[in-house]
C-alpha positions in Angstrom: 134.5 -42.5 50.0 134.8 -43.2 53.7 131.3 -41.7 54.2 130.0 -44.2 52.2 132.3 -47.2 52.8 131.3 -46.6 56.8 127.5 -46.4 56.5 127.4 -49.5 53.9 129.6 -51.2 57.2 126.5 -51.2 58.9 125.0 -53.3 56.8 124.1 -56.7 58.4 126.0 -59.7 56.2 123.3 -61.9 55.8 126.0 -64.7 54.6 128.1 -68.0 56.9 131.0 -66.8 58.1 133.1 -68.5 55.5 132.3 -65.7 53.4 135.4 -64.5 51.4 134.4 -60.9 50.4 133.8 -58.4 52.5 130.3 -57.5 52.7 130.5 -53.3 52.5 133.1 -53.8 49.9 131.0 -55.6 47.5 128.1 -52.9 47.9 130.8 -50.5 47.5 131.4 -51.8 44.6 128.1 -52.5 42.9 127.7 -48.6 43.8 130.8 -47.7 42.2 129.8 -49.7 38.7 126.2 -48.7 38.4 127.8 -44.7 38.4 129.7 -45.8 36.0 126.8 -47.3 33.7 126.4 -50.8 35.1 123.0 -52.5 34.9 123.9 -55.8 35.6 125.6 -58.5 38.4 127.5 -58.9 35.1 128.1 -55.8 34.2 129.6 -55.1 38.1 132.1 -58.1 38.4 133.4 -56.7 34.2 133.8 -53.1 35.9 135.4 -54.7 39.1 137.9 -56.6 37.0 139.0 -53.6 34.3 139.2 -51.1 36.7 141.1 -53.5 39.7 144.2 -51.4 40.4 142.3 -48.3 40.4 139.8 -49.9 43.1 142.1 -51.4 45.2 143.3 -47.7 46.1 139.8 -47.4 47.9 139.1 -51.3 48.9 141.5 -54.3 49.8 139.5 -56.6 47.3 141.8 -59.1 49.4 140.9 -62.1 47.5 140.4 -60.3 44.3 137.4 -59.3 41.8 134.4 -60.9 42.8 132.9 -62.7 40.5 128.9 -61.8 39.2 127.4 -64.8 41.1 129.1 -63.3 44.1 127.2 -59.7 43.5 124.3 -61.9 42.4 124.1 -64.4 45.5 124.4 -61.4 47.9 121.9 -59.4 46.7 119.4 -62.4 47.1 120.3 -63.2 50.5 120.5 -59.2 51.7 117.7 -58.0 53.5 116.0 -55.2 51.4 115.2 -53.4 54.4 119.2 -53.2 55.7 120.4 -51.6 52.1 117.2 -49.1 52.5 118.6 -48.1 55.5 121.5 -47.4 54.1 120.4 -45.6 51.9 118.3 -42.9 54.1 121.6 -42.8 56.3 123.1 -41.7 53.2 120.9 -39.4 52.5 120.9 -37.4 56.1 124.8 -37.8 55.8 124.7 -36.2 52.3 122.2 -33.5 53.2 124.4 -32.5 56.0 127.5 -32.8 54.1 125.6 -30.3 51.5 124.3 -27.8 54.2 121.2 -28.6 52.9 118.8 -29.5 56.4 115.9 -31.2 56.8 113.5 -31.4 53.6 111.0 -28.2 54.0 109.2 -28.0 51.1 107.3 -30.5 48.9 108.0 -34.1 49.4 106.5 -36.7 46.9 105.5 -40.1 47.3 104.9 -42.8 44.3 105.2 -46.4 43.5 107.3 -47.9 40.5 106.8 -51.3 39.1 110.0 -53.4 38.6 108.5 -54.2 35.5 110.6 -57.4 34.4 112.0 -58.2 37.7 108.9 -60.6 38.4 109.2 -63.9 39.7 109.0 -66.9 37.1 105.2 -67.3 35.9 104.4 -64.1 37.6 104.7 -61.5 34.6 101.4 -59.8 36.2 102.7 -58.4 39.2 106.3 -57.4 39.0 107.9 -56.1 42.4 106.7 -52.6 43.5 109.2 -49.7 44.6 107.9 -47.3 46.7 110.2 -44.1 46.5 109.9 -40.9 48.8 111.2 -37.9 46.8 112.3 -34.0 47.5 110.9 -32.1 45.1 113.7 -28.9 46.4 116.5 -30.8 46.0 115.5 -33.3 42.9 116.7 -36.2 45.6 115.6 -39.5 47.0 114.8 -39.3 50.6 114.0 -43.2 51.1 112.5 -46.3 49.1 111.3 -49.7 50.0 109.8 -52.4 48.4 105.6 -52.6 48.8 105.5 -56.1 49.8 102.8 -57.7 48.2 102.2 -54.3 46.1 101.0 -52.5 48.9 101.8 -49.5 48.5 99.8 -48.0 50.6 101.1 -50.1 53.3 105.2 -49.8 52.5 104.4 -46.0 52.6 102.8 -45.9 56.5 106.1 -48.0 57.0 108.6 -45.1 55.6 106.6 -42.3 57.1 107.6 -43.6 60.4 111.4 -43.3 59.9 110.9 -40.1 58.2 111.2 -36.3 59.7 108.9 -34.2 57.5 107.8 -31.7 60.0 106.1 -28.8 58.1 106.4 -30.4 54.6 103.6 -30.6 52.1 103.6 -34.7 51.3 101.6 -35.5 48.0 101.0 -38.5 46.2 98.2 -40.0 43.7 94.5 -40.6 44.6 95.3 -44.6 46.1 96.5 -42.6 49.3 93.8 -40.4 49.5 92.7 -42.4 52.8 92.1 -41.4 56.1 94.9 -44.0 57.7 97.6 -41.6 55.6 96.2 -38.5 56.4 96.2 -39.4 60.2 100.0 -40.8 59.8 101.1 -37.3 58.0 99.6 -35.1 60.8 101.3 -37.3 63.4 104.3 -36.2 61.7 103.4 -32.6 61.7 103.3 -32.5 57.8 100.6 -31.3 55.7 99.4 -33.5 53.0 97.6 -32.5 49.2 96.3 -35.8 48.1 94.7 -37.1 44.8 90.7 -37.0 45.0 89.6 -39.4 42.8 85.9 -41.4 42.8 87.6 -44.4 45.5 86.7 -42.0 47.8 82.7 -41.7 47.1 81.8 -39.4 49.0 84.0 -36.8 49.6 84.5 -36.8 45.9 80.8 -36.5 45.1 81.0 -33.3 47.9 83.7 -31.6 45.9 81.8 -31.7 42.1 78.7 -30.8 43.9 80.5 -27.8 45.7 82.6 -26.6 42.8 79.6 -26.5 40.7 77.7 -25.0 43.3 80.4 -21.8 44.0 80.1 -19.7 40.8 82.5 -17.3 40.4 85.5 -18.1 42.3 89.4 -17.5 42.3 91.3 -19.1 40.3 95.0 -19.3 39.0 95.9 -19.8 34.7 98.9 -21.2 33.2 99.2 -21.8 29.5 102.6 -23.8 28.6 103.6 -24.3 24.4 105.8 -27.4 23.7 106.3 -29.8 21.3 103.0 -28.5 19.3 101.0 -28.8 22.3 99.2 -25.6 24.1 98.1 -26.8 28.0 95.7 -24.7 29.6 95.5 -25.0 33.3 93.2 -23.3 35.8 93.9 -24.4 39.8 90.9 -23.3 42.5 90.5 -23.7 45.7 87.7 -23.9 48.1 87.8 -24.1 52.2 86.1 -26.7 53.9 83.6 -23.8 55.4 82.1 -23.8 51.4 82.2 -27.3 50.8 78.6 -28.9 50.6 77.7 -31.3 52.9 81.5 -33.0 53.1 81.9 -36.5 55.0 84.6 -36.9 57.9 88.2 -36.8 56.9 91.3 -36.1 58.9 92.5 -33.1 58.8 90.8 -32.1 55.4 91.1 -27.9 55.5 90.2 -27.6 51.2 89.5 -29.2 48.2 91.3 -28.4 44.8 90.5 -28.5 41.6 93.1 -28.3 38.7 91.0 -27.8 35.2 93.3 -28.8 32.0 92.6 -28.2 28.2 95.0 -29.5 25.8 94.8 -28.9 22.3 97.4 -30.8 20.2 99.2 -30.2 17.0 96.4 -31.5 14.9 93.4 -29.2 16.4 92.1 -31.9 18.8 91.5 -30.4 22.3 91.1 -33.2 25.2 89.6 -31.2 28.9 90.1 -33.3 31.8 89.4 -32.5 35.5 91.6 -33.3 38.7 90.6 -32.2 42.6 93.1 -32.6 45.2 92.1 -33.1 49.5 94.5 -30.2 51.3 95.5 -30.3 54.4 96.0 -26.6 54.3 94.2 -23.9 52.6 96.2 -23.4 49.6 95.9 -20.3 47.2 95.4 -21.5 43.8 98.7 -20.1 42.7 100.4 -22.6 45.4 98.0 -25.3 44.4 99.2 -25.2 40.5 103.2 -25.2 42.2 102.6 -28.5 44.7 100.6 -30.0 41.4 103.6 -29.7 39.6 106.0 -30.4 41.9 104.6 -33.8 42.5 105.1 -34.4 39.1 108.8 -34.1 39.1 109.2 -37.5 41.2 107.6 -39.1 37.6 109.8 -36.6 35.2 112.9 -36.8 37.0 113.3 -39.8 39.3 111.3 -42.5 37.0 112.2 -41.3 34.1 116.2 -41.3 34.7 115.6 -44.7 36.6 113.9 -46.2 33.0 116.1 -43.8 30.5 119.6 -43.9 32.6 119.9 -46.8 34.3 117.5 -48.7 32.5 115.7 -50.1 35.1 112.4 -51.2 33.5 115.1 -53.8 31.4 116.5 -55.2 34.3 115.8 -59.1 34.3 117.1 -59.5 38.0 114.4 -61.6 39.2 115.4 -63.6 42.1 114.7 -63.6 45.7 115.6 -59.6 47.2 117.6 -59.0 44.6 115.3 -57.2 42.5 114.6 -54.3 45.1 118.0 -54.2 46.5 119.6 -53.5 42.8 116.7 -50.9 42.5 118.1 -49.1 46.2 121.6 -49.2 44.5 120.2 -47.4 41.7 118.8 -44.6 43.6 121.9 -44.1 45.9 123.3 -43.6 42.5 121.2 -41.4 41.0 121.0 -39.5 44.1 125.1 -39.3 44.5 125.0 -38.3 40.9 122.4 -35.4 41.0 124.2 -33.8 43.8 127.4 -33.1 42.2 127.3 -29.9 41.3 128.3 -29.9 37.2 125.8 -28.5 35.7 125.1 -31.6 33.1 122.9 -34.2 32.5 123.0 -37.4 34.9 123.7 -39.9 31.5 126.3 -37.3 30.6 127.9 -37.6 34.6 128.0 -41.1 33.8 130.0 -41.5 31.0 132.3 -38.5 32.7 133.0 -41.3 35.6 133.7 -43.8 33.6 136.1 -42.0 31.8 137.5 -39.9 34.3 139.6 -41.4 37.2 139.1 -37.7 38.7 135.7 -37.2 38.3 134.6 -40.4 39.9 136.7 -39.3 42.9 135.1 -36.1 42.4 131.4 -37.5 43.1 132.4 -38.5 46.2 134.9 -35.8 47.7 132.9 -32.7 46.9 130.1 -33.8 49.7 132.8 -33.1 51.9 
């Protein structure tokens, strides 16, 4: 608990000085609830007020429960990039806590629309969370709003607080761009990027090339689920046997992951994916990056929607949108770390429940 209450301390109060409640203690708070199953401003002041005596062993709450337009009203006025932070203090406190060091392995990055969080009248573009995720650990390194929905732009802006020295960073095909290659390498990171046809060029060089090789190398996985057989093949090939390749920073390979479904039914569906490497990767490490990306969509996203039913949340107003979604993440992230061996909807309902647990999620980090 003190971990937490003294990094959410250096959070600016964006409010007069009037203001009754103390600023970390309503974050505290909100933190507190959405562990517990909270999804709302309503939901939080409800948990504040039947669980009082219990919380006032950890906060003063010296003018009582807040009410939800308090929660509400702060998270509008709280600058999104104070509470984010926050939350990648957090996250070097708890790695250190954990003995777990700086993140050495795969590190994904991905955007997730706020899907009914939009302003009024502006269903078509909802606010955009970009989340930077390590795919070791199953934790949330940092997140921001893309202001504007650029993406591409609120990633450059987290890679510069980040120490990913030696890590593999991935992400989709949109940041398959020589401006995100060149900010990777200044951080001493490689990168494995999704080649897609927005980059003409190379992407044209890579079909041509793959065609062109014949018999090469190549690594085969065949996974059974669900009535579904996947068939995947991953090659690689340097940038010395690429054919005629434009200029791009740092580019060492090209990758090309070949998948053949066939579902239940008979029908089979082949589809094609090549991936820019910083690194030359064999194509056994190829088909483990590919899939460790893939985890930030599996196991962030789909907690966020499934858990803490974020794709429902109707928090629309000024910051408040993004700033719920960083609670959210400090949550899941608090809740994955503790080490019981269950599902995070099942730690959950344990901390509601549980006085002892909920203590629990906090004490064992230390």
């Amino acid at each position: 608990m003190p971990l937490v209450l003294s990094i959410l301390r250096e959070v600016r109060d964006p409010r007069d000085i009037n203001a009754r409640h103390n600023l970390a203690e309503l974050l505290f708070l909100a933190l507190a609830a959405t562990l517990c199953g909270a999804k709302s401003c309503v939901d939080i002041a409800e948990f504040v007020e039947g669980r009082e005596d219990e919380l006032k062993e950890i906060v003063e709450l010296k003018h009582g429960c807040p009410s939800h337009d308090t929660f509400s009203r702060v998270f509008r006025l709280l600058d999104p990039q104070e509470l984010s932070a926050a939350l990648s203090a957090f996250m070097s406190a708890l790695r250190r806590e954990l003995g777990l060091g700086l993140p050495r392995g795969v590190v994904a990055i991905d955007g997730k629309a706020l899907r009914r969080g939009y302003e009024k009248g502006r269903a078509f573009m909802p606010p955009l969370m970009v989340s930077v995720w390590d795919a070791e650990t199953r934790l949330t390194i940092a997140a921001m709003r893309a202001p504007g929905s650029d993406e591409v732009g609120a990633t450059l802006a987290l890679l510069k607080g980040l120490d990913i020295k030696g890590c593999t960073v991935t992400a989709d095909a949109l940041h398959c761009r020589p401006d995100t290659a060149k900010a990777l390498m200044a951080k001493k990171a490689h990168y494995a990027l999704g080649l897609k046809a927005n980059r003409g060029r190379l992407f044209a060089a890579a079909e041509r090339s793959f065609a062109l090789a014949g018999e090469i190398a190549c690594f085969e996985t065949r996974d059974t689920a669900h009535g579904r057989t996947e068939i995947r093949r991953a090659s690689v090939l340097p940038l010395a046997a690429l054919k005629d390749p434009p200029a791009f920073p740092g580019l060492k390979a090209i990758g090309r992951i070949e998948a053949l479904r066939t579902t239940a039914d008979g029908k089979t569906a082949a589809s094609i994916r090549y991936v820019a490497l910083s690194k030359v990767l064999t194509p056994r490490k190829l088909t483990e990056t590919v899939r460790a990306h893939w985890t930030i969509e599996n196991q962030l996203h789909w907690c966020l929607d499934v858990v803490f039913r974020e794709d429902d949340a109707r928090t629309r107003k000024d910051n408040a949108p993004q700033n719920l979604a960083v609670i959210r993440r400090l949550a899941q992230n608090i809740l994955a770390a503790h080490p019981l061996d269950k599902p995070i909807a099942s730690k959950m309902r344990r901390a509601n429940w549980s006085k002892d647990f909920f203590y629990d999620l906090f004490t064992h980090m230390q």
